[in-house]
C-alpha positions as CSV (number, residue, x, y, z in Angstrom):
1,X,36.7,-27.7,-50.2
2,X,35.8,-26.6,-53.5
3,X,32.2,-27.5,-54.9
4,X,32.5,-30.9,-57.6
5,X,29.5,-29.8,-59.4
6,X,31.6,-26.1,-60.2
7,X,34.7,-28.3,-61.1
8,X,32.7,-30.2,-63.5
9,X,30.3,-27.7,-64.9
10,X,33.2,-24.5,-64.9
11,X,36.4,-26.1,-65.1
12,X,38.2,-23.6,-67.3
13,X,37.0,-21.2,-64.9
14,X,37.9,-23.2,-61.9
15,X,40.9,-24.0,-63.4
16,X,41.6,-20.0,-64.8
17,X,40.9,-19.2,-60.8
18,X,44.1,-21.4,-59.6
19,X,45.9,-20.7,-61.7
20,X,45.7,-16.8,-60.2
21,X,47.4,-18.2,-57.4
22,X,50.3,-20.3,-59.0
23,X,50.6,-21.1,-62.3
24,X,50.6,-24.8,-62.9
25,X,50.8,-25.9,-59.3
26,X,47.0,-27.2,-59.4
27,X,45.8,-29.1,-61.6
28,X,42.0,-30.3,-61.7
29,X,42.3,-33.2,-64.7
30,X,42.7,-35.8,-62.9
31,X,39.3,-34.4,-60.5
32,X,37.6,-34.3,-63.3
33,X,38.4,-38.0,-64.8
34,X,38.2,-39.8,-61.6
35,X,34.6,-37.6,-61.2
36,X,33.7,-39.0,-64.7
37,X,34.6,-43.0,-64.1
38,X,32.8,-42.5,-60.2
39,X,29.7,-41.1,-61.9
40,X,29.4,-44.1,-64.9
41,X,30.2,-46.5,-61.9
42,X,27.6,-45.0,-59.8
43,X,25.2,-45.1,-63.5
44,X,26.2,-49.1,-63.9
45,X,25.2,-50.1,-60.2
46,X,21.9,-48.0,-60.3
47,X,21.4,-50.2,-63.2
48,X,22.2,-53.5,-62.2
49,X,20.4,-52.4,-59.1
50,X,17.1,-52.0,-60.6
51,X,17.4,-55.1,-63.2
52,X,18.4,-57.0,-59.1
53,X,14.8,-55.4,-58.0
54,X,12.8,-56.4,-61.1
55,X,14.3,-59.8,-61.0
56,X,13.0,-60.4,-57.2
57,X,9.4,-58.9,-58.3
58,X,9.4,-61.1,-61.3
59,X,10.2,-64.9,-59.6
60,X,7.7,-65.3,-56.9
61,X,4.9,-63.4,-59.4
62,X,5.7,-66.4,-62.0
63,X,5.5,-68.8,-59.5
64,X,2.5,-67.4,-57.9
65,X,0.7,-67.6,-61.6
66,X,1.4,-71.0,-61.8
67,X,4.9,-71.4,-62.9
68,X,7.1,-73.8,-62.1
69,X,9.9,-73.1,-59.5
70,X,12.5,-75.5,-60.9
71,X,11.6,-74.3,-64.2
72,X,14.9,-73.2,-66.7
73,X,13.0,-69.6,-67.3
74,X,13.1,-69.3,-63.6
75,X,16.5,-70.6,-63.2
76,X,17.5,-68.2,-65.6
77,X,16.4,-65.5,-63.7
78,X,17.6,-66.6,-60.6
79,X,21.6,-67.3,-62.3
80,X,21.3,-63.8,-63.7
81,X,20.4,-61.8,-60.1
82,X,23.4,-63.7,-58.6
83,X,25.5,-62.6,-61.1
84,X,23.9,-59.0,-60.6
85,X,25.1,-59.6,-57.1
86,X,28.6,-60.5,-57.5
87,X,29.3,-58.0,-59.4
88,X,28.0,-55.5,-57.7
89,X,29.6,-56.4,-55.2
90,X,32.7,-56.1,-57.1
91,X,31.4,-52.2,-58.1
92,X,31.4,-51.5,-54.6
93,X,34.8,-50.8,-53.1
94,X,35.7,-49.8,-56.8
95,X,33.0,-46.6,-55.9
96,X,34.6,-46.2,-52.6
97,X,38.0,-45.6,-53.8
98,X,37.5,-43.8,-56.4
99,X,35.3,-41.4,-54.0
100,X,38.4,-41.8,-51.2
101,X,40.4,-40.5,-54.3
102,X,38.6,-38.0,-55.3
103,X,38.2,-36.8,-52.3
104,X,42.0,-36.7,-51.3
105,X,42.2,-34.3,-54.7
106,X,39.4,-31.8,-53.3
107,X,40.8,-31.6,-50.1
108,X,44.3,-30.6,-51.7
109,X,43.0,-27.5,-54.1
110,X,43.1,-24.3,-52.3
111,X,40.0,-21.9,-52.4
112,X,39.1,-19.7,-54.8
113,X,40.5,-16.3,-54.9
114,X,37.5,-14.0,-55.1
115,X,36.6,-12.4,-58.2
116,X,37.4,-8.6,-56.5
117,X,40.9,-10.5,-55.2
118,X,43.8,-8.6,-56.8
119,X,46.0,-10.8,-59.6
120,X,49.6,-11.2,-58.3
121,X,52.2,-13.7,-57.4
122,X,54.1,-12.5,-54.6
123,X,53.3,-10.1,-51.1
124,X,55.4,-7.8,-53.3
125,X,52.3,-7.3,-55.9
126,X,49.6,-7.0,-52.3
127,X,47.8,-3.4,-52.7
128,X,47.7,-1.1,-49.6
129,X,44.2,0.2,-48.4
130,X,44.7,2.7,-46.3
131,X,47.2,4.0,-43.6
132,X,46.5,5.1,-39.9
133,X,48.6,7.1,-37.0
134,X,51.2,8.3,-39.3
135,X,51.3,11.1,-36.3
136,X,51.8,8.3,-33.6
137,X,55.4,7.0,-35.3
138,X,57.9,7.5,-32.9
139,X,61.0,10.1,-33.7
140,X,63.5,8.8,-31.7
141,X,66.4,7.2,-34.0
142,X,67.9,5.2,-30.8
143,X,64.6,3.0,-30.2
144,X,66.2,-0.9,-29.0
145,X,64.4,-3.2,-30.9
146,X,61.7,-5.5,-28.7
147,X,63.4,-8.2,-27.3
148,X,66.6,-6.0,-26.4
149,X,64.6,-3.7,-24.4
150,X,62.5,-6.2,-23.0
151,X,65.5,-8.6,-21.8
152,X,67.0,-5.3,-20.6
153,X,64.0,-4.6,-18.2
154,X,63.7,-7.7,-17.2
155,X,60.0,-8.3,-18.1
156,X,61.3,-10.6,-20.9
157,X,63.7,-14.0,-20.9
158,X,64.6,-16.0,-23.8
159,X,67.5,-17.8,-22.4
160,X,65.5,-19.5,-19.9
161,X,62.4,-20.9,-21.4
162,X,65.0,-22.6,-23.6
163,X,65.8,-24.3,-20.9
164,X,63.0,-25.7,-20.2
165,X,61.5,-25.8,-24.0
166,X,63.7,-24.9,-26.7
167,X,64.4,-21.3,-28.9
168,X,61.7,-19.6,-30.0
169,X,59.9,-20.0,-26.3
170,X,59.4,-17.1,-23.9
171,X,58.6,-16.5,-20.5
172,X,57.2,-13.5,-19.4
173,X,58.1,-11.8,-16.2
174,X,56.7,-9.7,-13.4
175,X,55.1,-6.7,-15.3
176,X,55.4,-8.3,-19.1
177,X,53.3,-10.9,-18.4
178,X,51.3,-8.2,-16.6
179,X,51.2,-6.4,-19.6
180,X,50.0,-9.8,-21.8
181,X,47.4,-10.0,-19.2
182,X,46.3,-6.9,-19.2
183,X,46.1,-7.0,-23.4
184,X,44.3,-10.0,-23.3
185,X,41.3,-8.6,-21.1
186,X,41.5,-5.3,-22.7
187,X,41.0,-7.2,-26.3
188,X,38.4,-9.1,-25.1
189,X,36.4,-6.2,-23.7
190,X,36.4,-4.1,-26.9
191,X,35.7,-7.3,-29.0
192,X,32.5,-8.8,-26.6
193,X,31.5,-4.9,-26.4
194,X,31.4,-4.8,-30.5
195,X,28.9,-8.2,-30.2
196,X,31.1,-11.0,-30.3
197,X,29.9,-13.2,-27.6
198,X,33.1,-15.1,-25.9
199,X,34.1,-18.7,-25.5
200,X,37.0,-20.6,-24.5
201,X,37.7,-23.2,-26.2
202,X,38.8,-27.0,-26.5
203,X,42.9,-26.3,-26.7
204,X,43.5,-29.6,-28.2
205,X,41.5,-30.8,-31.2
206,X,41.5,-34.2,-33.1
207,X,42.0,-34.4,-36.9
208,X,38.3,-34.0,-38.3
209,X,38.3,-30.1,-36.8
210,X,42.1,-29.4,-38.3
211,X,40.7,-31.1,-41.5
212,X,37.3,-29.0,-41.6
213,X,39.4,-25.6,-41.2
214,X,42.1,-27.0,-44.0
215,X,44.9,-27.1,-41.4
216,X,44.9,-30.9,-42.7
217,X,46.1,-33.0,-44.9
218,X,48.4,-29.7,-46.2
219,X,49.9,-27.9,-42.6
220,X,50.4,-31.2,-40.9
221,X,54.1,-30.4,-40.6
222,X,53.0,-26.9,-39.1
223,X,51.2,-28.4,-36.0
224,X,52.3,-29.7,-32.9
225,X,50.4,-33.5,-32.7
226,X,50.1,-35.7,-29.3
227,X,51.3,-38.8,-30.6
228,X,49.0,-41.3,-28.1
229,X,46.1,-39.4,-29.2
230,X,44.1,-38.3,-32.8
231,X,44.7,-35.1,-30.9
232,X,46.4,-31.8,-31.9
233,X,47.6,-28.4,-30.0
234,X,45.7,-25.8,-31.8
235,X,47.7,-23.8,-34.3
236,X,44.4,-21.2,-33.9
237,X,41.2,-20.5,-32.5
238,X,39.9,-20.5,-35.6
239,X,39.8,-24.6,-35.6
240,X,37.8,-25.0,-33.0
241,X,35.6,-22.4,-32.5
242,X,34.5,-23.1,-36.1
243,X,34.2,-26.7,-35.4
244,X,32.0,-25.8,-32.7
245,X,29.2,-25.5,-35.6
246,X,31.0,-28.8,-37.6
247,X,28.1,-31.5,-38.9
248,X,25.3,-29.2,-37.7
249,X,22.0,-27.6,-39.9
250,X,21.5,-24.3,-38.5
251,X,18.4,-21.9,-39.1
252,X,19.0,-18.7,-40.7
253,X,17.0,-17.2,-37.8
254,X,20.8,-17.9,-35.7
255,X,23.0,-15.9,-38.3
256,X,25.1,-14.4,-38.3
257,X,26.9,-16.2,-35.3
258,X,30.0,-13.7,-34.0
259,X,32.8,-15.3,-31.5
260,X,35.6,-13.7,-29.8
261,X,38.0,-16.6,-27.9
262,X,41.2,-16.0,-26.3
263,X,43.7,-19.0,-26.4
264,X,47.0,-20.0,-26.6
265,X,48.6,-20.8,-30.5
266,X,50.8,-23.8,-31.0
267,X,52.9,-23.7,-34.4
268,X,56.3,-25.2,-35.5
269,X,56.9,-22.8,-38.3
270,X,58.1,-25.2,-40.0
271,X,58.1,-23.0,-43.4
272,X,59.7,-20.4,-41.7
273,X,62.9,-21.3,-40.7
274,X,65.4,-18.7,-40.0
275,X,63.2,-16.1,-40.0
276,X,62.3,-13.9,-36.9
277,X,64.8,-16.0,-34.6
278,X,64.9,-13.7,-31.8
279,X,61.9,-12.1,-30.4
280,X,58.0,-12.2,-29.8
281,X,57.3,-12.0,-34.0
282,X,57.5,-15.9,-34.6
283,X,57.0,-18.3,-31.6
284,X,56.4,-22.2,-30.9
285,X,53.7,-20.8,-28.3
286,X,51.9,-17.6,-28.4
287,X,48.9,-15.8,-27.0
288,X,45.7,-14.5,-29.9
289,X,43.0,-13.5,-29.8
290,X,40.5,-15.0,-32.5
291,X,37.0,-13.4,-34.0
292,X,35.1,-15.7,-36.1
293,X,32.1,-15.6,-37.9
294,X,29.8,-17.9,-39.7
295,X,27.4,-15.8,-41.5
296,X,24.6,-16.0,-44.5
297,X,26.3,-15.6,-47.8
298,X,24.8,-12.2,-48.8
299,X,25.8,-10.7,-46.1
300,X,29.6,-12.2,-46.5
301,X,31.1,-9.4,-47.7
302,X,30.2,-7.0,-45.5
303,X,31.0,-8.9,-42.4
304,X,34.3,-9.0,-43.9
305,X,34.5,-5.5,-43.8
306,X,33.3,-5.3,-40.4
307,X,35.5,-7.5,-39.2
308,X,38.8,-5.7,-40.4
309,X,37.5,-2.9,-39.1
310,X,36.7,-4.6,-35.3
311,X,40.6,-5.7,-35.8
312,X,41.7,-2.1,-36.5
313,X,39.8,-0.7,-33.5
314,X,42.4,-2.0,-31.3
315,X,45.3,-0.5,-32.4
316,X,43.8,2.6,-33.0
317,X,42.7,2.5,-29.4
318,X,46.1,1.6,-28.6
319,X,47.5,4.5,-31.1
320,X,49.4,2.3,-32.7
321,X,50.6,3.0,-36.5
322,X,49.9,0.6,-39.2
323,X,48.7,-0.2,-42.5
324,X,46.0,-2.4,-44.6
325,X,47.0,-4.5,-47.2
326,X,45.0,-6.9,-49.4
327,X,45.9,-9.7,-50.3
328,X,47.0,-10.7,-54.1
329,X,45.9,-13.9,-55.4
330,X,49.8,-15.5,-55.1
331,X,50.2,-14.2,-51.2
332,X,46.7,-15.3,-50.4
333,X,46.7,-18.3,-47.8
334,X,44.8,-21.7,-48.7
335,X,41.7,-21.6,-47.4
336,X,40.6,-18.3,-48.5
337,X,39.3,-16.5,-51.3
338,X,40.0,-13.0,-50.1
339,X,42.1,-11.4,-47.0
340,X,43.4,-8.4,-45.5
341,X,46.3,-8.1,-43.5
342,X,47.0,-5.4,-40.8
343,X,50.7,-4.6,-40.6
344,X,52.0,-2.7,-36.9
345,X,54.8,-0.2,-37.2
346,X,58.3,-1.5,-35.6
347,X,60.8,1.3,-35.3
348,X,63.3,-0.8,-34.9
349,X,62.7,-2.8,-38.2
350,X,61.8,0.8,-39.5
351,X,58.9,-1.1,-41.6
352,X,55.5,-2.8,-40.8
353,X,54.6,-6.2,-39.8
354,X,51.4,-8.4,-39.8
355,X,49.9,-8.5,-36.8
356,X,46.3,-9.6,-37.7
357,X,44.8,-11.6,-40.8
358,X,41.4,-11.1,-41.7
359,X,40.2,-13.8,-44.1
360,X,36.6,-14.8,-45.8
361,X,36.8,-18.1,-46.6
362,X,33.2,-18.5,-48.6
363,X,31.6,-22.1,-48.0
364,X,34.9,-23.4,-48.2
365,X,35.3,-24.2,-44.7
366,X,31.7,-24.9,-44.4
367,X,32.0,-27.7,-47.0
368,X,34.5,-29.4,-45.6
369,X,33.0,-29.4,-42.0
370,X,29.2,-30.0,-43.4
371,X,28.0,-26.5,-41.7
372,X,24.7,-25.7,-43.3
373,X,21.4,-23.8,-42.3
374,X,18.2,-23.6,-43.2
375,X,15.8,-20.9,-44.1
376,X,12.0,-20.9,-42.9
377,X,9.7,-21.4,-45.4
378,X,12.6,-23.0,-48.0
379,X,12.9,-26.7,-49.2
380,X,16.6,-27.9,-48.5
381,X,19.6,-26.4,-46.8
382,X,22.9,-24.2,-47.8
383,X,26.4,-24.0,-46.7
384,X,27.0,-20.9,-44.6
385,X,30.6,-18.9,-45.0
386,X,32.9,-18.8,-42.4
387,X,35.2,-15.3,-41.9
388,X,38.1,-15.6,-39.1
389,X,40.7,-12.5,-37.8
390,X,43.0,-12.0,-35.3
391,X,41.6,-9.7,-32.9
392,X,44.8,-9.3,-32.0
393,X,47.9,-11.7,-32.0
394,X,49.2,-10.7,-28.2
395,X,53.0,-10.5,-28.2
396,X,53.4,-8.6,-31.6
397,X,51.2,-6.3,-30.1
398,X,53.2,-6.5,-27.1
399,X,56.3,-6.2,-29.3
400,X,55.3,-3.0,-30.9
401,X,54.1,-1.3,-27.7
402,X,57.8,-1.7,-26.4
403,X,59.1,-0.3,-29.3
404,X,56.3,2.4,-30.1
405,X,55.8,3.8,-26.1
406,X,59.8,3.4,-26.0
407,X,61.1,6.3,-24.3
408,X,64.8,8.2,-24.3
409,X,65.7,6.7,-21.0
410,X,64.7,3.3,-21.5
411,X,61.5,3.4,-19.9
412,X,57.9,1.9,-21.6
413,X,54.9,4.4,-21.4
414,X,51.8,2.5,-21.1
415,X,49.3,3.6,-23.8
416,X,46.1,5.2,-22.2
417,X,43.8,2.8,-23.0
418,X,45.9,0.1,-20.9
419,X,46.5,2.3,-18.1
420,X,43.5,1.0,-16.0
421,X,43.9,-2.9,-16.7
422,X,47.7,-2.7,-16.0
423,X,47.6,0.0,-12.7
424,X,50.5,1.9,-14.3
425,X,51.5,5.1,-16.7
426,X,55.0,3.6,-17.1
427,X,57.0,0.5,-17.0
428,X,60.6,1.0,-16.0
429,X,61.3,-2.8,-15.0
430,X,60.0,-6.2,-14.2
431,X,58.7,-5.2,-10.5
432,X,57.2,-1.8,-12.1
């Protein structure tokens, strides 16, 4: 959530700032008028509230000094405080919707883009970083894309977990779900080895968490709800690892706070329909693991970069080719105001694909789940930022392993590093 008192003292800045991202899709106006009649409101009843307070001082002193309490000057008084009251009482749910308004508008602006954020409109205008393991990109012209060589060695069945889901489900088999296994522990290592201390997770969340973490009101469509319940299959760990921290005032002695989770992902993809129908790129379900930070503010920045670079670790440990790409202001995602993508070669696709999304989200996050902290010594509190990343998503790592370690006679090697969590140099088949 953006800060009100930025809105109102910037808003040709705030307003300059979203427009970066799309042109006359936000517009504060109507923030800032409903922020004007909210604060002469709150100005009136602060008003009437004292004259209400000096009217109750004044009666019983004129009646102790002798007055007469059937008096018309004290009747007066007495007529004008129940006026006071009625129509503050009147004033009252006026306030609260206006701030229920107002507060529907804020939580439907987007973050920020970051001053250093490059200007663009589309992915097509993102700047690339940096490159790594152009040596590691595989020569052979005949490489089966993912699913084809996965369905072929039986380690992979779509068919079937429509049957008991629907498409874009998968059930892994023999040594591919060996393989996720073995990807999940092996991620987790490196991560908790870099200092992110592990937790797992509350799977389902209720709507306060997807709210804090701006899945909600604007993704609703995107996640999977439990009807009977204010509950929700997580889209990420990202909701409630941060939400671990939601409503609390932390000291600055506890920062930064560094969390590695592994959990299952629930999305619809609603937005992404007929994209990525076959294969592991786009599921309903997936595996991922999350990294997540909530750190002081002057140290954002460089726990941003830290945190790519913990992400890029494990493909380079894996050897597998990709790419950095930041984020232009048009391609960034909602909640925050600057991001990096990693993109994994696929051979098949002959291009690269994301495969983790690094984001620094500010205090937006924070301000939305009330996540403060306090430093010794200092009178009040301040909003901490909050960083996420995929550290990695499973199956498209999965997905470029079977195409990257593809070899001529249909065979998977297993990259070194796996070698020891999966108890094999190749993978010829389900059983093997």
């Amino acid at each position: 959530m953006l800060d009100l008192k930025q809105i109102r003292e910037n808003p040709q800045l705030v307003q300059d700032r979203l427009n970066s991202r799309s042109v006359g899709q936000y517009d504060i106006q109507q923030i800032l008028q409903l922020d004007r009649q909210q604060r002469e409101l709150e100005k009136e009843r602060s008003h009437l509230e004292a004259r209400r307070n000096e009217i109750a001082k004044s009666i019983p002193k004129k009646i102790k000094d002798g007055g007469d309490p059937n008096s018309p000057e004290i009747q007066v008084l007495r007529d004008e405080g129940n006026q006071i009251k009625a129509t503050l009482s009147e004033l009252d749910p006026q306030e609260k919707d206006l701030k229920a308004k107002l507060e529907e508008l804020l939580l439907a602006l987007p973050n920020l883009p970051s001053e250093s954020t490059p200007i663009g409109k589309t992915e097509e205008d993102n700047v690339e970083v940096r490159r790594w393991g152009d040596e590691y990109i595989p020569q052979n012209p005949n490489i089966l894309p993912h699913w084809e060589i996965g369905e072929k060695l039986g380690i992979l069945n779509f068919e079937r977990a429509v049957k008991v889901a629907q498409s874009r489900f998968v059930t892994l088999i023999g040594a591919g779900a060996a393989l996720e296994r073995a990807l999940i522990s092996f991620m987790l290592d490196r991560q908790t080895k870099a200092g992110y201390l592990e937790v797992i997770p509350p799977f389902l969340v209720n709507s306060q968490s997807l709210t804090a973490t701006n899945q909600l009101p604007k993704f609703a469509e995107e996640s999977f709800k439990c009807e009977s319940d204010d509950l929700w299959l997580i889209p990420t760990a990202e909701v409630p690892v941060t939400n671990l921290y939601r409503d609390e005032v932390l000291e600055a002695s506890q920062l930064p706070i560094h969390h590695c989770a592994y959990t299952p992902c629930f999305r619809r993809e609603a937005g992404a329909y007929g994209r990525d129908t076959r294969g592991l790129i786009r599921l309903h379900q997936f595996n991922k693991i999350e990294l997540v930070k909530l750190v002081h503010p002057s140290t954002s920045e460089a726990e941003h970069q830290s945190l790519v670079r913990d992400a890029e670790a494990i493909l380079q440990a894996l050897q597998l080719p990709y790419r950095v790409m930041e984020l232009c202001t048009g391609d960034l995602g909602f909640g925050a105001a600057k991001c990096y993508d990693l993109e994994v070669w696929l051979p098949s696709a002959g291009k690269y694909r994301e495969i983790s999304s690094c984001s620094n989200f500010g205090d937006f996050q924070a301000r939305r789940g009330s996540i403060r902290f306090k430093e010794a010594g200092k009178k009040g509190t301040q909003f901490i930022h909050t960083l996420n990343g995929s550290g990695l998503a499973v199956g498209r790592t999965m997905a470029a392993i079977l195409e990257n370690y593809q070899q001529p006679d249909g065979s998977i090697a297993i990259p070194q590093a796996l070698r020891s969590y999966l108890g094999r140099d190749l993978l010829t088949g389900a059983a093997t």
